[in-house]
MARDO-884289 format. One record per atom (N, C-alpha, C): residue in one letter; atom name; x, y, z. Coordinates in Angstrom, 2 decimals, padded with zeros to 5 digits. Atoms other than C-alpha are relative to their C-alpha. Example, Ala and Ser with C-alpha at 12.3 -4.5 7.8 and 13.67 -1.06 7.14 Angstrom:
BEGIN
A:N:000.89:-001.19:000.00
A:CA:012.30:-004.50:007.80
A:C:000.90:001.20:000.00
S:N:-000.82:-001.19:-000.06
S:CA:013.67:-001.06:007.14
S:C:-000.77:001.09:000.73
% end
This chain:
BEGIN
X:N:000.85:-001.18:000.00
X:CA:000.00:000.00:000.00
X:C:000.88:001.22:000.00
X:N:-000.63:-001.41:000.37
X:CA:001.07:003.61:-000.81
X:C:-001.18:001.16:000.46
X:N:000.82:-001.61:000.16
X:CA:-001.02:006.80:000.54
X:C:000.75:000.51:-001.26
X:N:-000.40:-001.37:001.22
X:CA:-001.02:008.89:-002.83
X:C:000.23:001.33:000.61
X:N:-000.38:-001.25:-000.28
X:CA:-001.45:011.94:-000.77
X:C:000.40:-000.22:001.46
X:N:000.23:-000.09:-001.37
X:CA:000.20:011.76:002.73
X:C:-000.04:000.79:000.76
X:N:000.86:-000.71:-001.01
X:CA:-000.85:013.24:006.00
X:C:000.49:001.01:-000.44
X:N:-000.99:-001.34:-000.32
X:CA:000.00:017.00:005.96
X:C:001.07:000.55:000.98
X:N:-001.38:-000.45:-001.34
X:CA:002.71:018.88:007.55
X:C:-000.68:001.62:-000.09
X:N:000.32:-001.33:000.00
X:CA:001.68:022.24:009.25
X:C:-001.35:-000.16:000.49
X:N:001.15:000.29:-000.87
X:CA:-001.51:023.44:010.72
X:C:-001.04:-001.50:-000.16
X:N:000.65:001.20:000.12
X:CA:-003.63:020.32:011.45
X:C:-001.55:000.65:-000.44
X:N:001.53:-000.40:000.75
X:CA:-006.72:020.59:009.04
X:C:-001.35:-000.67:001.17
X:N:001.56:-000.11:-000.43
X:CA:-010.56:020.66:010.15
X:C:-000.29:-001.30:-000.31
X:N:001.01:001.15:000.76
X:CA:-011.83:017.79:007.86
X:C:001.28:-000.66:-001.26
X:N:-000.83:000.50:000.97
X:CA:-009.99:015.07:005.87
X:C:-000.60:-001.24:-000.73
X:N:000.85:001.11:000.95
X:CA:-011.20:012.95:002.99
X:C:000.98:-000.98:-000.53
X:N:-000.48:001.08:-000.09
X:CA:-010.33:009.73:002.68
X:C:-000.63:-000.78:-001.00
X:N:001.48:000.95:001.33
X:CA:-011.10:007.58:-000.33
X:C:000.93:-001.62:-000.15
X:N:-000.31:001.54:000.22
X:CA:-011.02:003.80:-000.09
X:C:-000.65:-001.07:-000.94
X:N:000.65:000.74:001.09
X:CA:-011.96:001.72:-003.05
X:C:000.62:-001.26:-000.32
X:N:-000.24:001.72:-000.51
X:CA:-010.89:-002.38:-002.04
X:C:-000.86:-000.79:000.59
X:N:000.52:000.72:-001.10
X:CA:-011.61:-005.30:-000.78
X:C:000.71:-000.11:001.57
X:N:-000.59:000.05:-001.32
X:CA:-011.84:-006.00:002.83
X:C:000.58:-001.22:000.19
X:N:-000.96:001.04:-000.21
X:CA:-009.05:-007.96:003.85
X:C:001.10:000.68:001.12
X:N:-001.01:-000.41:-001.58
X:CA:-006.44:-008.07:007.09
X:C:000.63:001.48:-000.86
X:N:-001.17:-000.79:000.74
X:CA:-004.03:-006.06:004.56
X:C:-000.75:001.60:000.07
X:N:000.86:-001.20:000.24
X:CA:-006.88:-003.16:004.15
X:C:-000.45:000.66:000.78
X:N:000.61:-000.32:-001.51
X:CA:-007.86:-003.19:006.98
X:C:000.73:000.76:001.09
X:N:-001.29:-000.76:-000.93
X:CA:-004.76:-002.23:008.90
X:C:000.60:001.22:-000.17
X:N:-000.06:-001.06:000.35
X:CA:-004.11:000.14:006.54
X:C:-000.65:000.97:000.23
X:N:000.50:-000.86:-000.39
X:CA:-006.94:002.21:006.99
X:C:-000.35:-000.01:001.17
X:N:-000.11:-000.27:-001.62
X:CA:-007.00:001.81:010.64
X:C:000.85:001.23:000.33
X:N:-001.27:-000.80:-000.16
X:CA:-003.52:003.33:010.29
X:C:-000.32:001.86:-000.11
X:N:-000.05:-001.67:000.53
X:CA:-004.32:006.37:008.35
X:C:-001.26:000.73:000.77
X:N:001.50:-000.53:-001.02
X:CA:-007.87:006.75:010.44
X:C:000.70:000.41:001.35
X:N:-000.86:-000.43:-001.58
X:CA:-005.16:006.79:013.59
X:C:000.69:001.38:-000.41
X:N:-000.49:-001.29:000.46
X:CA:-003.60:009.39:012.16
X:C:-000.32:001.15:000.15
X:N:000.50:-001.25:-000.07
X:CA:-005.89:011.91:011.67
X:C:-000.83:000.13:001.09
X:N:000.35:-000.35:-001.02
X:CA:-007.27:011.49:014.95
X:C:001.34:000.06:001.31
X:N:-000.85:-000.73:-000.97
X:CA:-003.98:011.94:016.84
X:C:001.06:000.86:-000.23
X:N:-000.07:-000.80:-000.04
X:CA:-003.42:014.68:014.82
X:C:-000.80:001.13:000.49
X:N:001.19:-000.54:000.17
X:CA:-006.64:016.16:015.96
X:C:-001.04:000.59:-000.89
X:N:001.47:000.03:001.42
X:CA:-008.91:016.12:012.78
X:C:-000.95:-000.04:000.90
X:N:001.39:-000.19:-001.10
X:CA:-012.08:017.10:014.04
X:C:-000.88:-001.10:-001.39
X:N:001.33:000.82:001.29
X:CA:-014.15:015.32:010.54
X:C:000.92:-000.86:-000.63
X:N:-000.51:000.72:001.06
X:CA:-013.38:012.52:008.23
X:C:-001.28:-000.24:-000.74
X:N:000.82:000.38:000.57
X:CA:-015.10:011.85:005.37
X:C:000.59:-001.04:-000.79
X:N:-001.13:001.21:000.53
X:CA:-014.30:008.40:004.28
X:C:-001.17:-000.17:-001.40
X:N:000.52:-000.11:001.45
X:CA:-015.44:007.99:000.43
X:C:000.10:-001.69:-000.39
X:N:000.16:001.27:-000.32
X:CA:-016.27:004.03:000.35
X:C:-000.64:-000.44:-001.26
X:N:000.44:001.04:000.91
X:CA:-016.41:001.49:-002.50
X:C:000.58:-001.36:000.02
X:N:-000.50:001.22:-000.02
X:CA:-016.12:-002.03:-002.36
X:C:-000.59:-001.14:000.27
X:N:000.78:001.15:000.04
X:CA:-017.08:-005.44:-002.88
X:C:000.08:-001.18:001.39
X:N:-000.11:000.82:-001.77
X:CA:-016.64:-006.61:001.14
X:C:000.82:-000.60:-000.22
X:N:-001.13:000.52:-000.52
X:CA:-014.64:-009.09:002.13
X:C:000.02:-000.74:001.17
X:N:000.09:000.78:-000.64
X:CA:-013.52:-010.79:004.93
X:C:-001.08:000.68:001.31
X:N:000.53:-000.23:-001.41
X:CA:-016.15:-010.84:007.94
X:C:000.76:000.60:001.04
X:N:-000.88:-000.15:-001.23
X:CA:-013.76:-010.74:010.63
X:C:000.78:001.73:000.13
X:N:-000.50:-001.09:000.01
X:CA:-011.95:-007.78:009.43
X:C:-001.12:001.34:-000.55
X:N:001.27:-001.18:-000.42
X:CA:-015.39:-005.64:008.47
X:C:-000.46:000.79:001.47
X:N:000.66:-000.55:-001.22
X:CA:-016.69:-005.74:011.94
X:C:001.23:000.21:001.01
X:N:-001.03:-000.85:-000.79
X:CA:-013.12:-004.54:013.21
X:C:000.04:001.30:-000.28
X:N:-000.18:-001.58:000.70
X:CA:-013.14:-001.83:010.95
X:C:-001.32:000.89:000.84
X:N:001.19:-000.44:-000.60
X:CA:-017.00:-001.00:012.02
X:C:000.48:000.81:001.63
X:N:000.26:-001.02:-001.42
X:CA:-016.29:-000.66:015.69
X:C:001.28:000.76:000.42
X:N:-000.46:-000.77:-000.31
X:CA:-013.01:000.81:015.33
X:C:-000.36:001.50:-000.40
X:N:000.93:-001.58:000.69
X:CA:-014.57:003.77:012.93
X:C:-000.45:000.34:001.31
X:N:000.71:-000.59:-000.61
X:CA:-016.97:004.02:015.21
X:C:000.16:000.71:001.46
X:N:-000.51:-000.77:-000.80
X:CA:-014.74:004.64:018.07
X:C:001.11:000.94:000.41
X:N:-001.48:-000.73:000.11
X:CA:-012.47:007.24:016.51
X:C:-000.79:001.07:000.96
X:N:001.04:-000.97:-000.42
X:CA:-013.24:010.73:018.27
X:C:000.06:001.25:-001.01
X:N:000.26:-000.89:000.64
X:CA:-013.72:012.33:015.27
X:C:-001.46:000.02:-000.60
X:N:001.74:000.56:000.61
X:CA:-017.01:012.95:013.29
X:C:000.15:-000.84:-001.30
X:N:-000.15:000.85:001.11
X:CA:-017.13:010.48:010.73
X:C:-001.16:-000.43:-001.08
X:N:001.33:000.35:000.77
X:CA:-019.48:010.44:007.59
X:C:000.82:-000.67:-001.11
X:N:000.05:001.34:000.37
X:CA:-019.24:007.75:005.32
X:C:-000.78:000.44:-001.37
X:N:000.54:-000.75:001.26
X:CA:-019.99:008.29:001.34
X:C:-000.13:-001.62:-000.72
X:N:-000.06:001.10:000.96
X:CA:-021.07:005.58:-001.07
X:C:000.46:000.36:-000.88
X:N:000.08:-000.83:001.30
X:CA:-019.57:006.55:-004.04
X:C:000.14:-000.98:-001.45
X:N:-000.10:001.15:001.13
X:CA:-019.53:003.10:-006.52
X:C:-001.20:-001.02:000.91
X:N:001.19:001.83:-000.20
X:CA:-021.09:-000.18:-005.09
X:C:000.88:000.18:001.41
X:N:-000.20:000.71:-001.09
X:CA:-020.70:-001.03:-001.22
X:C:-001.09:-001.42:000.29
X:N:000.89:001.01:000.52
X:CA:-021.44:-004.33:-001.43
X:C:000.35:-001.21:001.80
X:N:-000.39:000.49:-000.72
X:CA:-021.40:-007.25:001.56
X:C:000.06:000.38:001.40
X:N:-000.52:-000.38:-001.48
X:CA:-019.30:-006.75:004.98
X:C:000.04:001.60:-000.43
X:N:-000.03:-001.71:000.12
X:CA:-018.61:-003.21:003.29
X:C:-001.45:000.50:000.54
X:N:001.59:-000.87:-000.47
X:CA:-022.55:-002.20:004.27
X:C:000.08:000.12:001.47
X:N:-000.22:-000.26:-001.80
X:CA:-021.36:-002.85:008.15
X:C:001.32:001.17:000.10
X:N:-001.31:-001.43:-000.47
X:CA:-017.78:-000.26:007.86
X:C:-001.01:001.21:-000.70
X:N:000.75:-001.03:000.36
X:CA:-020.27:001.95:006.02
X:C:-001.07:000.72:001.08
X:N:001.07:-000.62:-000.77
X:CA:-022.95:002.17:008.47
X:C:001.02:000.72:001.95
X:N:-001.05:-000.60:-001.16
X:CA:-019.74:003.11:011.03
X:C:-000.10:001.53:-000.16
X:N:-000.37:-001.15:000.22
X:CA:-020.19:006.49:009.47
X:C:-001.47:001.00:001.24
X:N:001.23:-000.68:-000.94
X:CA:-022.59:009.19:012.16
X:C:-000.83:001.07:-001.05
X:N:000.53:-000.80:000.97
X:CA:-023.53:010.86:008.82
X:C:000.36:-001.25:-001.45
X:N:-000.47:001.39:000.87
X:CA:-023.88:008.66:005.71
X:C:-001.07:000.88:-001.41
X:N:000.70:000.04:001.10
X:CA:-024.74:009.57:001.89
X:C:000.24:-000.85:-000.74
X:N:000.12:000.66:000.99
X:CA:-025.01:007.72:-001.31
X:C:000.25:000.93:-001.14
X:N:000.47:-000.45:001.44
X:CA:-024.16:009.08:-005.00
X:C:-001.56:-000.56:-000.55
X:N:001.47:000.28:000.36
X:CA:-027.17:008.68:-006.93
X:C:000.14:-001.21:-000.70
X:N:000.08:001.11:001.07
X:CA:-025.94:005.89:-009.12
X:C:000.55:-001.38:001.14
X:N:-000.89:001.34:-000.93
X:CA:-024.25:003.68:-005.92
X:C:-001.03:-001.03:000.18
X:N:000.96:000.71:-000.49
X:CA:-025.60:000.60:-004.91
X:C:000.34:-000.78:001.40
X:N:-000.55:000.79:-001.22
X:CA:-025.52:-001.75:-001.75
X:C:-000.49:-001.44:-000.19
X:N:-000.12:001.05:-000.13
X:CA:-025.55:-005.25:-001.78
X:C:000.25:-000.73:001.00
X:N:-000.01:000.53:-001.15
X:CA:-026.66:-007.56:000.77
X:C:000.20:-001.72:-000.50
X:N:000.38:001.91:000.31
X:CA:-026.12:-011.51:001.25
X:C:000.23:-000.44:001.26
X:N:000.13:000.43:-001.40
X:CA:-025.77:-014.03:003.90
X:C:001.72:-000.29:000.13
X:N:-001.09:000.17:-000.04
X:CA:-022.61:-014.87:005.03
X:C:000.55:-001.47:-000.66
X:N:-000.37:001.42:000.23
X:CA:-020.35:-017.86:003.68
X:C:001.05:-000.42:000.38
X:N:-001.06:000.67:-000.43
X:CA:-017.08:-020.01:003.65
X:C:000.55:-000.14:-001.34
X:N:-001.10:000.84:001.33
X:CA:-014.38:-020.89:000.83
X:C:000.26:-001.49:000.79
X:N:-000.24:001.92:-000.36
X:CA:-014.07:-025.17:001.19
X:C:001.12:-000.20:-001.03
X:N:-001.35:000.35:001.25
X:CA:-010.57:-025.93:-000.42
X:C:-000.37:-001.53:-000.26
X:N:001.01:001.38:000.68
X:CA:-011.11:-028.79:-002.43
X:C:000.71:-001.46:000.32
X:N:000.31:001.08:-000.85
X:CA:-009.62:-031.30:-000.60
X:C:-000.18:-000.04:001.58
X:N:001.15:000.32:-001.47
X:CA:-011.26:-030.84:002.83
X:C:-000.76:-001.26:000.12
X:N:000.63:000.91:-000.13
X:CA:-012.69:-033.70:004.25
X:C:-001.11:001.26:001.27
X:N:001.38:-000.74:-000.37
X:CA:-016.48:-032.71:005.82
X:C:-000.40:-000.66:000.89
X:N:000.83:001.48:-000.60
X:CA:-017.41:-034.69:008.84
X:C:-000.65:001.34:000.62
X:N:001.11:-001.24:-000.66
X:CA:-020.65:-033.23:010.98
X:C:000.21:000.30:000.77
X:N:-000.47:-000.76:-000.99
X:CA:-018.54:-032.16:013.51
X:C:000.69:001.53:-000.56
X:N:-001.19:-001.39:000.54
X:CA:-016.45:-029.64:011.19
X:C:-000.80:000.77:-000.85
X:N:001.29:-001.15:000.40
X:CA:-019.80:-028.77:009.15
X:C:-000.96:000.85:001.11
X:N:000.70:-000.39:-001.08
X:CA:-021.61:-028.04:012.33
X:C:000.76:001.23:000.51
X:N:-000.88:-001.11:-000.01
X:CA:-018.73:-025.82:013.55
X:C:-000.18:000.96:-000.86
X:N:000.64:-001.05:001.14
X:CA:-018.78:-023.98:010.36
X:C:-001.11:000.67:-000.35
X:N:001.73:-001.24:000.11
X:CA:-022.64:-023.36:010.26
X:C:-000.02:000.86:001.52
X:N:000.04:-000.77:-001.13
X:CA:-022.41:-022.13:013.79
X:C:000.89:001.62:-000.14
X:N:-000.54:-001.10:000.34
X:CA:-019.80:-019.75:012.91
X:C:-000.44:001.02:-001.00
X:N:000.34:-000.83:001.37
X:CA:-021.43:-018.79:009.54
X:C:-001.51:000.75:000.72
X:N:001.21:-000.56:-000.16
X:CA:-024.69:-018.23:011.43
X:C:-000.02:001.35:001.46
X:N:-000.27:-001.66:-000.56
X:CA:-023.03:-015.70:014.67
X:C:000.39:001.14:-000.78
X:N:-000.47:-001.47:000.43
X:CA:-021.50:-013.63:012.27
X:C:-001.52:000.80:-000.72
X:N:001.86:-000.15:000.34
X:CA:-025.10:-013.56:010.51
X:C:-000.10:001.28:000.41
X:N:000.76:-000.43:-000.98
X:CA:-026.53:-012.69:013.38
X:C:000.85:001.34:000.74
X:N:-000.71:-001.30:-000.51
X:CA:-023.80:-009.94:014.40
X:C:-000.30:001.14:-000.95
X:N:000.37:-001.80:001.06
X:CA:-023.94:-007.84:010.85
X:C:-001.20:000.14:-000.07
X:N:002.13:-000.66:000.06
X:CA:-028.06:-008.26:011.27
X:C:-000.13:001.00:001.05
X:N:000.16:-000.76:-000.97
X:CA:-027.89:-006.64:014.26
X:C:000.24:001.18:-000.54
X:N:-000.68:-001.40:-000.10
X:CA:-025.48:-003.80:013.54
X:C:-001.05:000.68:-001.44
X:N:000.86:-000.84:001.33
X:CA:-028.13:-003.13:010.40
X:C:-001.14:000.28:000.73
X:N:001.55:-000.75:-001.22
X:CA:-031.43:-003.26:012.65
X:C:000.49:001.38:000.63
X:N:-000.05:-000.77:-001.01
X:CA:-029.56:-001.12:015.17
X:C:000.18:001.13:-000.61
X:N:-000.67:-001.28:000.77
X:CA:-028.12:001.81:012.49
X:C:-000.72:000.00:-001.10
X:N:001.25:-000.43:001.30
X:CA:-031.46:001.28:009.87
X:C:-000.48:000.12:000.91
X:N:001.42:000.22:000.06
X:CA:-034.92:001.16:009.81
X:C:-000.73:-000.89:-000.42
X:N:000.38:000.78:000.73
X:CA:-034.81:-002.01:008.20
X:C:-000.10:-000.58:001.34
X:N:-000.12:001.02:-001.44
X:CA:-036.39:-004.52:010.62
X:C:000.54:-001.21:-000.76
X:N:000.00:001.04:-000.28
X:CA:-035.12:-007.88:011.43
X:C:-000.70:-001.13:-001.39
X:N:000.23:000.98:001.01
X:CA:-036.81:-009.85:009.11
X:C:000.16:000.12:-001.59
X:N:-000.42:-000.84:001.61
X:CA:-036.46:-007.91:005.67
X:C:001.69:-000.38:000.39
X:N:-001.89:000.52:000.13
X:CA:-032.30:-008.21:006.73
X:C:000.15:-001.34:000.00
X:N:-000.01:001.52:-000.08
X:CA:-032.92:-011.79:007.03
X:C:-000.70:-000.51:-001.44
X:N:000.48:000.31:001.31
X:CA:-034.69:-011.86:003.41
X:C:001.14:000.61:-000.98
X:N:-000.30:-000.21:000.70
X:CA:-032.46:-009.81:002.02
X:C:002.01:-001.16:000.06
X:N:-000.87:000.88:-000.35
X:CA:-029.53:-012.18:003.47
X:C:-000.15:-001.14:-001.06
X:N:000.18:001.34:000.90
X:CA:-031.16:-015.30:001.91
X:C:000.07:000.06:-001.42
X:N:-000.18:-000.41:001.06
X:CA:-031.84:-013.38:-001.13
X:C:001.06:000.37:-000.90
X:N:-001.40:-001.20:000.41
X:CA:-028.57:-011.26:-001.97
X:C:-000.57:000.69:-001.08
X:N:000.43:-001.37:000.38
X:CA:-030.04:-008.25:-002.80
X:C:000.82:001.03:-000.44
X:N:-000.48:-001.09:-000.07
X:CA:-028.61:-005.31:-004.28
X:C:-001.25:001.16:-000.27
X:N:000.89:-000.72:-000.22
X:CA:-030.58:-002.26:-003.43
X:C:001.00:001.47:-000.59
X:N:-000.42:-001.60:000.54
X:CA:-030.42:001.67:-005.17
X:C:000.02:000.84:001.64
X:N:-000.16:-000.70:-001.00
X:CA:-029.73:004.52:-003.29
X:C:-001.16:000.58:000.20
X:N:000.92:-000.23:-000.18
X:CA:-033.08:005.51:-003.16
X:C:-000.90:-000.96:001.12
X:N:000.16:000.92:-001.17
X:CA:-034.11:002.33:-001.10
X:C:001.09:000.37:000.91
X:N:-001.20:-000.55:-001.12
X:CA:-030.92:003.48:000.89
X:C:-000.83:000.76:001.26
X:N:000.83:-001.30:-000.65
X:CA:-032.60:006.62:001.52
X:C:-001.37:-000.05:000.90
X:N:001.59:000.15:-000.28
X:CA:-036.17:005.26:002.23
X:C:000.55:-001.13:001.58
X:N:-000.63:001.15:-001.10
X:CA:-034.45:002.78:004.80
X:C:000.64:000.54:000.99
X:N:-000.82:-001.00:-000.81
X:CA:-032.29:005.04:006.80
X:C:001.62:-000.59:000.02
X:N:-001.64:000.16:000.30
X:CA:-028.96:003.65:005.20
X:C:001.14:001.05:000.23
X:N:-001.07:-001.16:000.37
X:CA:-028.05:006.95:004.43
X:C:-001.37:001.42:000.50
X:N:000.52:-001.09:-000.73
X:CA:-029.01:010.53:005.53
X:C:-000.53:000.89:-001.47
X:N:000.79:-000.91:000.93
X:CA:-029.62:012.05:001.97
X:C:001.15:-000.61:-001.54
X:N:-000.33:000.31:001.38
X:CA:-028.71:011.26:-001.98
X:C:000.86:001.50:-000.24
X:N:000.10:-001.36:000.49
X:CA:-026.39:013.77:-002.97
X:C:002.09:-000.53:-000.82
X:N:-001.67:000.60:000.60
X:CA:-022.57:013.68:-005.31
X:C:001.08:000.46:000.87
X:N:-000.34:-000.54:-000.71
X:CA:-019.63:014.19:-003.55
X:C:000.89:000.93:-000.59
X:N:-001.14:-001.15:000.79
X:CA:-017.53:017.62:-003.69
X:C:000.68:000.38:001.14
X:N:-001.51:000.05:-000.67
X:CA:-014.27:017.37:-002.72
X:C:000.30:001.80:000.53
X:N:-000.25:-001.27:-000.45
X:CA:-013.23:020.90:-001.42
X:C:001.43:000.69:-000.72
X:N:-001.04:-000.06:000.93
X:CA:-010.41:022.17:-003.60
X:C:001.35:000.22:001.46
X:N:-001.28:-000.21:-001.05
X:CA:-007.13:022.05:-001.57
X:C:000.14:-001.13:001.37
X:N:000.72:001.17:-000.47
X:CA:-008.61:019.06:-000.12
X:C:000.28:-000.10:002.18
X:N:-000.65:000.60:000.40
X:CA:-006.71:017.72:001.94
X:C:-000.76:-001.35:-000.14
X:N:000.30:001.41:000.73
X:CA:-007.24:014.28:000.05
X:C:000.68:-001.53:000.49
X:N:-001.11:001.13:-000.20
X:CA:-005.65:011.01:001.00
X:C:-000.61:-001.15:-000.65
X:N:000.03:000.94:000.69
X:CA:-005.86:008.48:-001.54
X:C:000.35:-001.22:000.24
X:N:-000.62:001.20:-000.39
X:CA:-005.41:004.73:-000.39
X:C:000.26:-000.83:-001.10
X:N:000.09:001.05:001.30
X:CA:-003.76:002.69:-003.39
X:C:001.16:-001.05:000.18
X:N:-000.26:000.66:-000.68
X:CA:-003.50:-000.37:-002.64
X:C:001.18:-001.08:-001.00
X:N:-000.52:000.46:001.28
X:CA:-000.87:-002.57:-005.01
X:C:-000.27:-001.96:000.07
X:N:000.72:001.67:-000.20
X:CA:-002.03:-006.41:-005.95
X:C:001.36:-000.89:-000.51
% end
């Protein structure tokens, strides 16, 4: 990974935009922890993190989620392509949250990769559905608790894998309002690019 633009030097800015467009994975994860540490112990009072991506690993979503959520800065949260998956739980980390007009969100249930020679006995499938069904039951929560979607619609749209417009966003309480985003000229910007 490479910040394109890194932190500033000199007065510590008001508000800093942050644009992450990966999957979630340990590697991504740490990274933007990093740079989120940053601008809160420079004292950034705002972040606006600019969010696209096709999720990723469970484990490292709902780290991201409750560390966001316990930076002490204000943190709003932008759709600006597809947040798709675990990405809809680091998204809803934001205390202000929009959508472009063209983004979408994408829901499903959780799963597993089975390498293909695994042996399957019903002790090691049983394990596995148990695990596949707390984490479930953890990103349902954190959507009941930060929508308006109840409980059972997140459990349809789980079974289903849904992708929903930003207009259902809006009507749901995904997001706080439809609108594009504008960068502030002189930004400052910090670009996360990540190398594969």
């Amino acid at each position: 990974m490479s910040a394109a633009n890194p932190a500033p030097r000199g007065p510590v800015p008001h508000t800093v935009y942050v644009s992450f467009s990966a999957e979630i994975n340990p590697t991504t994860t740490e990274v933007l922890i990093s740079v989120m540490s940053q601008q809160a112990n420079q004292g950034v009072q705002a972040v606006h993190l600019m969010l696209s991506t096709p999720g990723g690993v469970t484990m490292n979503g709902l780290n991201l989620y409750n560390v966001l959520k316990g930076m002490p800065f204000e943190l709003t949260t932008h759709n600006v392509g597809n947040v798709d998956s675990v990405g809809n739980v680091v998204f809803l980390a934001g205390s202000k949250r929009y959508a472009c007009p063209q983004s979408t969100f994408m829901f499903h249930g959780v799963g597993i990769s089975v390498q293909q020679h695994d042996r399957l006995e019903q002790k090691v499938l049983q394990e596995r559905l148990d695990g596949i069904l707390a984490d479930q039951r953890r990103i349902g929560r954190i959507i009941v608790e930060r929508t308006r979607i109840p409980e059972p619609e997140v459990e349809e749209l789980f079974r289903e894998a849904r992708t929903k417009d930003a207009a259902y966003a809006l009507g749901n309480g995904l997001i706080d309002e439809i609108r594009e985003v504008n960068l502030p000229a002189g930004g400052p910007i910090i670009s996360l690019v990540f190398q594969r």
